[in-house]
N, C-alpha and C positions, 0 to 999 in steps of 0.2 A: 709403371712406364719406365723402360730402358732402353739403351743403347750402349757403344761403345764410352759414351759419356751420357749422362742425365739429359733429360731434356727438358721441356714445358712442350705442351701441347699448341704448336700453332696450327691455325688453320690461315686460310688467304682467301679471296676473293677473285673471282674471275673481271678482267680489263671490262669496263660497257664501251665497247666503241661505237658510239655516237656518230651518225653523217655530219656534212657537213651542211646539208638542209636544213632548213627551220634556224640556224644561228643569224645574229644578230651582226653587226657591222662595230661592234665597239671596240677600239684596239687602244691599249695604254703603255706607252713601252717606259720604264721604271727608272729612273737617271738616279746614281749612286748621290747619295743624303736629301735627293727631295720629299717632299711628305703631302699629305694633303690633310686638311681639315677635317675632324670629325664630324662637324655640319655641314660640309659642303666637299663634295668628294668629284673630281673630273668635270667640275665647275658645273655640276649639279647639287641641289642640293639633297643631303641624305633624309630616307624616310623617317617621319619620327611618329608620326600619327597613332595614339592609343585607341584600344579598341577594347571589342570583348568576340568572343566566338570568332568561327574559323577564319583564317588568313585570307583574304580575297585574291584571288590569282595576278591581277595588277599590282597589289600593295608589295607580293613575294618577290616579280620581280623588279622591283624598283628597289627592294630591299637586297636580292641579292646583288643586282647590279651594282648599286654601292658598296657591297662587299669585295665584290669581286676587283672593281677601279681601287679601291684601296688597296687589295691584298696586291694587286700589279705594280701598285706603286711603291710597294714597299712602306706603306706605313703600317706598323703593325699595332697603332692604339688607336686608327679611327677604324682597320676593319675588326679589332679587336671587341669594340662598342656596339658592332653590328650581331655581337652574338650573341648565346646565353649561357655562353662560359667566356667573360674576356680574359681571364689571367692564359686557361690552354692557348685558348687564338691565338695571343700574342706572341705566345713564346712561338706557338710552329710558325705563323707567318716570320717574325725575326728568323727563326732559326732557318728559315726556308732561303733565304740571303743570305744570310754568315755563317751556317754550318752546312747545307746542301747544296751552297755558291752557284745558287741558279739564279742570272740575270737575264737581260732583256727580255720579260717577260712579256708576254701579248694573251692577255683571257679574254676569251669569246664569248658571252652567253647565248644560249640556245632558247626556243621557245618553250615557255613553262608547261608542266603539264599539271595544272592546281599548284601543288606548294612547291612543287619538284621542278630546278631549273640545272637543267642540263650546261657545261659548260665546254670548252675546247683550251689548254693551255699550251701555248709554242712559245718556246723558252730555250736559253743557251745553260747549259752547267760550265765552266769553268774554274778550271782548279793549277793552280803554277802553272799557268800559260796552255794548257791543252785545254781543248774548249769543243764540243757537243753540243747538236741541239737534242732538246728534249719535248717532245708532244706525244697529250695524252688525254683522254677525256674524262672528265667527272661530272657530279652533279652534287646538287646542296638541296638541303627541305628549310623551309620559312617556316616557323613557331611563333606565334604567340608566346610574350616574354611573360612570366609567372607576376611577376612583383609591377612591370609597366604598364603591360598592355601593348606592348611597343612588336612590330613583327621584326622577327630573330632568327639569323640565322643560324638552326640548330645543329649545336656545333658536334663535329666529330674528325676524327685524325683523318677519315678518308676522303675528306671535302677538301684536304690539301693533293691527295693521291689516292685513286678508286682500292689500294692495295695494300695501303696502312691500316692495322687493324689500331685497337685500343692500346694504346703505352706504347705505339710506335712510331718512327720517324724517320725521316731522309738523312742522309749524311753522305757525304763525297769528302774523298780521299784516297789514301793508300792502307786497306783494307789489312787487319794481321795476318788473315790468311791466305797464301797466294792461293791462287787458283788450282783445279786439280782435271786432267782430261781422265775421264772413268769411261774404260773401257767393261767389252761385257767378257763373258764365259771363252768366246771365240775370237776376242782382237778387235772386236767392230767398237766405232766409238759412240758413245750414249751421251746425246744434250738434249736439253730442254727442247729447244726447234723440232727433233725430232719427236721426244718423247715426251711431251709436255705432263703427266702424270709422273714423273722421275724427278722434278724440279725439286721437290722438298728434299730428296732423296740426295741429293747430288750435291743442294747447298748442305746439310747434314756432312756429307764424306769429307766436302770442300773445311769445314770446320774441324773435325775430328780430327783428320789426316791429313791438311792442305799444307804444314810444314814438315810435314814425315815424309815426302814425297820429294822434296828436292826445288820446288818452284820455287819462284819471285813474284810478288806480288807486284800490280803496277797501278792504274788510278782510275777508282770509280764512284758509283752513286750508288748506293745500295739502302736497304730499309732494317734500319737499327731496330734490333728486337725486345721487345719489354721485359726481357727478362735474361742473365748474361746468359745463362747457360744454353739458348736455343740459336739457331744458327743466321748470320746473317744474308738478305736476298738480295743479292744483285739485280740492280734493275739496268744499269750504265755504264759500259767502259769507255774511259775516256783514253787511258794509252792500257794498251797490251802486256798483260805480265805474263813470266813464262812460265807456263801450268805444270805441276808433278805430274805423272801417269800411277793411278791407281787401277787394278782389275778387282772388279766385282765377277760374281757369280752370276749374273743376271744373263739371261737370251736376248738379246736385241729380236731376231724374229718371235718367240713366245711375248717379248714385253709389245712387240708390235701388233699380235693380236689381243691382247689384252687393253690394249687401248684402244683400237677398233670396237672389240665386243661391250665396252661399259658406254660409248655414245646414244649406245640404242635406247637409253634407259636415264633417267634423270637421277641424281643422288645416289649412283652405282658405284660399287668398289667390288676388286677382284684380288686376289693374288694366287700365284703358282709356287708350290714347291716341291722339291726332286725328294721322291719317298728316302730314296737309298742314301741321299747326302746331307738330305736339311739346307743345300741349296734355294734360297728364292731367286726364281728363274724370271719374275713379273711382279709387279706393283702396279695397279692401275686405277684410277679414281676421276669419276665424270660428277661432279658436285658444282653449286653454285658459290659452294663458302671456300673453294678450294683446299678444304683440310682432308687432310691423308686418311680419311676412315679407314682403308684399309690395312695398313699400319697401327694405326692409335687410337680408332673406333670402340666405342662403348655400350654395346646395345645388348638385348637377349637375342640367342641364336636359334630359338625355336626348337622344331623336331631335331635338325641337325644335332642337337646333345645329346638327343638317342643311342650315339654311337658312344660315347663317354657311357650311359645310362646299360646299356645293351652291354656293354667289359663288362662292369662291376656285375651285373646280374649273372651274368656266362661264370665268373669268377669265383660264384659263392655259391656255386652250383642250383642257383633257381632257377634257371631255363639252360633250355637247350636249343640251339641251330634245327633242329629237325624234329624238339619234342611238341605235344599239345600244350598251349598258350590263351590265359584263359582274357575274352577279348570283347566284355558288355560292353553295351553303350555308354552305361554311366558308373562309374564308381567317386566313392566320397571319400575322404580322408580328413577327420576332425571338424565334420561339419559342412565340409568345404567340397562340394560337387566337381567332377570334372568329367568333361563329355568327347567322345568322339565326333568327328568331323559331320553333320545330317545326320548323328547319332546310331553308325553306323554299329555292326557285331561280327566278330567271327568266332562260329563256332568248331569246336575240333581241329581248330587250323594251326600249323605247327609256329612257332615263336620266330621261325623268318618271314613266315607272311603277317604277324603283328608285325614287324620291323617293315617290311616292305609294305603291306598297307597305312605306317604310320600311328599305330592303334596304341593311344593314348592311354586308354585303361588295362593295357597290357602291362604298361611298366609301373605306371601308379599302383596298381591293385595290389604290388609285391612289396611295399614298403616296408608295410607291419612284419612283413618275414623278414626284412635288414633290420630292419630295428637298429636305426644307427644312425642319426643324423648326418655323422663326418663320412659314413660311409662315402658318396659320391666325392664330396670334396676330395675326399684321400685317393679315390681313381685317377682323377683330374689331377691332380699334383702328382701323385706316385710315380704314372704310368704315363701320362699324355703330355708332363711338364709347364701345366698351365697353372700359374701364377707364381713361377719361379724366376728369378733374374735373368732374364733374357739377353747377351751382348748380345746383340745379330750388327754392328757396326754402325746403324743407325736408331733412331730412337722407335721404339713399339711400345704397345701397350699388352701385356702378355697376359691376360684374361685371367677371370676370376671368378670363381664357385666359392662362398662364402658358405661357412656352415649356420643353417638357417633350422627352425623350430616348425613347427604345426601346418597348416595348408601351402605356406612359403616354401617348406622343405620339400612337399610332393612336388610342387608348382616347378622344382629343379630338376627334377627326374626328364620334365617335356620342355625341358630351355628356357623356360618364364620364369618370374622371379627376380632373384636378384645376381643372377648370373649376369656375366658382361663378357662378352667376347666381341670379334671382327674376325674379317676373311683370311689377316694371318692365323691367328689362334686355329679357326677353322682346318683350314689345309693342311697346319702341321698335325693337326688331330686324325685326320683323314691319313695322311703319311706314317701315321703310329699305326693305326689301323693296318694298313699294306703292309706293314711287315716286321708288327711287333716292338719294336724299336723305337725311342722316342731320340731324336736327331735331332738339336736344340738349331731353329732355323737363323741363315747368316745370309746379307747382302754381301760382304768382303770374307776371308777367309782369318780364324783368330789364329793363323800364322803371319798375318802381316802385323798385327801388333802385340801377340804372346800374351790376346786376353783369354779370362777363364769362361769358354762355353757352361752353360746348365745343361745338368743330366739327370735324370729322373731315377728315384731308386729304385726301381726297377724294372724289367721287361711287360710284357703282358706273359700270363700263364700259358704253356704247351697247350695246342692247340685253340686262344681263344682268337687269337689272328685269323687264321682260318675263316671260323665260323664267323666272324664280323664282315672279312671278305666277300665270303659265298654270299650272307644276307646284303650287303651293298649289292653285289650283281645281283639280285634277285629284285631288289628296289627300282635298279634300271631298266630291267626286265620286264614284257607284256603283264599287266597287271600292278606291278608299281608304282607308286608316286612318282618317282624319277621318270618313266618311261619315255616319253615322250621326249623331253629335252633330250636324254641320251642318245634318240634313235639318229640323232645326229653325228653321234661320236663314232670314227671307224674303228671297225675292229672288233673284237668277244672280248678283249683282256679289260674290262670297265664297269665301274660300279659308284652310285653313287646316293645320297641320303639327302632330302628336301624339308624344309623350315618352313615356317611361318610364322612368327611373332607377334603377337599381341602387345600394340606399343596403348597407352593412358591419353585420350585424347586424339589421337589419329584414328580416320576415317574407313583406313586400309592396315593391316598388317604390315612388318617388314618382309619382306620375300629373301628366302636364304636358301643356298645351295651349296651342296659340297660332291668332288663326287674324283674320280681317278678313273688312268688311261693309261698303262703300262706304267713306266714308272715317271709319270709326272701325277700331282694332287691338286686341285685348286679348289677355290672360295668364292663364293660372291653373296653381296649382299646388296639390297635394293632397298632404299628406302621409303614403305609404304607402296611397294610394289606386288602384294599380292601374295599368292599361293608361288614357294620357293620354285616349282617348276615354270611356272608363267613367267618370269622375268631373269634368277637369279639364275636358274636353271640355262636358259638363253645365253647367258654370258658366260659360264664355265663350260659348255659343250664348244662353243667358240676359240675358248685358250687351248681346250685340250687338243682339237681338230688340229692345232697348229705345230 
C-alpha cells in the first residue's frame, strides 16, 4: 500500500440519519464542572439490576438513557460505569469536552429497537471564541456486562460519533494542514458535496500537499486518526482558512458518472484511467463501511486475470489470438479439479473464443508447459507493474500475485487464490493492455512534487497488445461474456474482460469487470454481486458512456 506518503488503510462509515420520530423528549444541557452521580443520573436513578440472558428492550433503554444524561452532562465516570470498557468511555467522554470543546450539549434518545437505541446530539463546538452548532445522529447496543450481569453499554468510539472508527477521535482546533481547493483535469473544482466518493481522496491530497500549496489553516473539528501517517477528516469548520489550489488529473464529468453508476449496486467500486497517460480520470465507491475499495481493496479479481494470464501465455508462444485452444470441461492440476462454467467445451475453437467465452481449462491446462511457478507473478510485475511502489499522490493498494506452489498456483492463472487486486489495479491492467505500456497510474502529476513514478521492466512483446486487444473486443462482442454490458457502450473502438470470484463463505461471488473505450480504461468491482457482467459490467459501461 502507497501513495505519495505511506498510509494505513482507513475506511469510514456512512452518517444513519435518523428522523426525528419515534425520539424521546429528554433534553440535558451540561453546565461547565457540574457532574452527576454514578447511582442517580438526571435525578433518575441508574440501572443496576443483574441478570442473565438477553438484554430486555426496557432494561437497554433505561441503561442507555443514563448513559446518554451522563455523557450530556459531562460526567465522564458515571457514564463511564454504564459501559463495558470504562477506562475508553472516559477518556472520549472527557475528551469530547476538553479536546473536541463541544458544549451545550442536548442528547435525544430515540425508540429502541431491541438492544439498539437510536440517539440525536445538538451540540455547540467552541474553540477561541468561534463557536458552531454541531447535530448529528447515532446509536448505542445494550450488553450484558460479562463479570456483573449488569446491562452495558457496549462500548465503541462510534457511539460518541457514527464516523469514528476504532483508535479514533474528535479534536478541534487549528489543524497542521491548511486546507487545499483540488481542482480537476479542466479547472472545475472537486468537493465532497459534490463528489462524495472523492472525500478520502481530497483529505489524503489536503495531508500530503496541504502546506506545498500556499494556504493557511484556520479552525475546525475534525476525526483524529489512529494512526499518524493517515490523514485527518474534517468533519467542522468553525472560521475559514485560506485553502492552496492543487490540480489533479481527475474529470469532474467522468468522476460524475462514476458516482452515478456505483449507487445502483450496494458495496461497488469503480475507477477510470487514461490508457495513454496513467491518468485516473474517476474514483468511485458506493459501500456501507465507507472504505475506498477502489483504491485500497483487497480481494481476487476473478477471470478478469485472464488478461495478465492470456500476456504470459501469448509471450512464451503457447497460444495464439487466432490459433486452436484446447477448451474441456474439466481439467486437474495435482489432484485439484477445475471446471468450466455448467461445465461447458469448446472444441477447435481458436484461443480468442477461450478468452471470450471465459474457458477456464483453456488456461490451466497449459501450466505444466510453463512449468514455472513465478512465471505469472513475473508478468504481473514485469509488464502490468503490479505490486511495485506505486506514488499515484494518494494512498493505493497496488495488488499482488504472490508466487504460489501446487493447485494455488493454477488457482492464479483464473484470478482465485491468493492474488489481491481492486479496480485501480484492474484498469491500469486493462490500460497495459490498450497499448502495451505500463503507465504507472496518478491522481496529481509527480511534477508537483518531483516524486519517483514506478515503471515496469519492460513493455509487453511486439505484437502481444494487439492480440489481447482484438481478444477484449471479441469478449464484448455477440458471443462474449462482456456482450451484453458493452452493447451499451457507443462506438466499435471497445473491449472488455468479465470476473467473477469465488469469495469462502459468501453466498454470491464478487462480480468484476474491466473493459476500455477509445482511450479511457475502467474497473468495477461489486461485492457478492454476481456474474461480472450482471453488475460490475453495469457500472463500467456507465463510466465509459461518459
Amino acid at each position: 500500500m502507497n501513495g505519495a506518503a505511506k498510509g494505513a488503510i482507513i475506511g469510514g462509515v456512512f452518517l444513519a440519519m435518523l428522523g426525528g420520530a419515534g425520539y424521546g423528549a429528554y433534553t440535558l444541557v451540561a453546565d461547565e464542572g457540574g457532574g452527576a452521580n454514578a447511582a442517580e443520573v438526571g435525578g433518575k436513578a441508574a440501572p443496576a439490576s443483574k441478570g442473565t440472558g438477553p438484554v430486555a428492550e426496557k432494561d437497554a433503554a433505561a441503561t442507555a438513557k443514563a448513559f446518554l444524561d451522563a455523557w450530556a452532562a459531562g460526567d465522564d465516570r458515571a457514564a463511564a460505569e454504564l459501559t463495558n470498557n470504562a477506562q475508553a468511555a472516559r477518556t472520549a467522554v472527557a475528551d469530547y469536552r476538553t479536546k473536541a470543546y463541544v458544549s451545550k450539549t442536548v442528547i435525544t434518545p430515540g425508540t429502541p429497537d431491541g438492544t439498539t437505541v437510536p440517539f440525536k446530539v445538538e451540540a455547540e463546538v467552541t474553540y477561541e471564541g468561534s463557536t458552531k452548532p454541531l447535530v448529528y445522529d447515532s446509536r448505542l447496543t445494550v450488553v450484558r456486562g460479562v463479570s456483573t450481569g449488569k446491562p452495558l453499554v457496549d462500548w465503541q468510539e462510534s457511539v460518541v460519533h457514527p464516523q469514528l472508527q476504532k483508535g479514533e477521535a474528535l479534536r478541534a482546533g487549528t489543524p497542521a494542514s491548511p486546507p487545499v481547493k483540488a481542482i480537476d483535469r479542466n479547472g472545475k473544482e472537486l468537493t465532497p458535496e459534490l463528489y462524495p466518493s472523492l472525500r478520502t481522496v481530497l483529505d489524503q491530497l489536503r495531508k500530503t500537499y496541504g502546506e506545498k500549496t500556499g494556504g493557511t489553516p484556520g479552525v475546525e473539528l475534525w476525526i483524529e486518526p489512529a494512526t499518524a501517517d493517515a490523514p485527518k477528516r474534517s468533519l467542522l469548520t468553525l472560521v475559514e482558512g485560506k485553502p492552496g489550489e492543487i490540480r489533479t488529473v481527475l474529470d469532474a464529468d467522468v468522476q460524475a458518472a462514476a458516482e452515478k453508476a456505483v449507487t445502483s449496486y450496494a458495496e461497488a467500486s469503480v475507477v477510470a484511467v487514461q490508457p495513454s497517460t496513467g491518468d485516473i480520470l474517476a474514483v468511485a465507491n458506493h459501500r456501507k463501511d465507507g472504505f475506498d475499495a477502489a483504491l485500497q481493496g483487497r480481494r481476487a479479481p476473478g477471470s478478469t486475470m485472464k488478461i495478465v494470464t492470456a500476456a504470459m501465455l501469448l509471450e512464451k508462444g503457447l497460444v495464439a489470438a487466432d490459433k486452436p485452444a484446447e477448451c474441456p470441461p474439466t481439467v486437474s492440476w495435482e489432484g485439484k479439479p477445475f471446471r468450466n462454467l455448467d461445465g461447458f467445451s469448446l472444441q477447435g475453437k481458436p484461443f480468442s473464443t477461450s478468452f471470450a467465452r471465459s474457458c477456464n481449462t483453456a488456461f490451466i491446462g497449459l501450466i505444466d508447459q510453463v512449468d514455472d511457478n513465478g512465471a505469472l507473478p513475473r508478468e504481473a510485475r514485469d509488464v502490468f507493474g503490479i505490486g511495485l511502489d506505486w506514488k499515484a499522490g494518494v494512498v493505493t493498494q497496488d495488488g499482488s500475485v504472490p508466487v504460489t506452489t501446487g493447485p494455488a498456483a493454477a488457482a492464479e492463472y483464473i484470478g482465485q487464490g491468493a492474488i489481491q487486486m481492486n479496480p485501480l489495479n484492474l484498469a491500469s491492467i486493462t490500460a497495459t493492455a490498450r497499448t502495451g505500456v505500463f503507465r504507472q497510474p496518478v491522481v496529481v502529476k509527480a511534477s508537483l512534487d518531483g516524486r519517483t513514478l514506478a515503471t515496469a521492466s519492460r513493455p509487453l512483446q511486439p505484437g502481444v497488445s494487439g492480440q489481447l486487444v482484438r481478444m477484449m473486443k471479441q469478449t464484448a462482442s455477440p458471443g462474449g461474456t462482456a456482450a451484453a454490458a458493452m452493447a451499451a457502450v457507443r462506438g466499435s473502438d471497445k473491449g472488455a474482460k468479465t470476473g467473477s470470484a469465488e469469495v469462502d463463505g459468501a453466498s454470491s461471488p464478487d462480480s468484476w469487470f474491466t473493459g476500455f473505450s477509445g482511450d479511457v480504461a475502467a474497473a468495477a468491482m461489486v461485492e457478492g454481486g454476481g456474474h461480472g457482467g450482471d453488475a460490475a459490467g453495469r457500472i463500467v459501461a456507465g463510466v465509459l458512456n461518459s
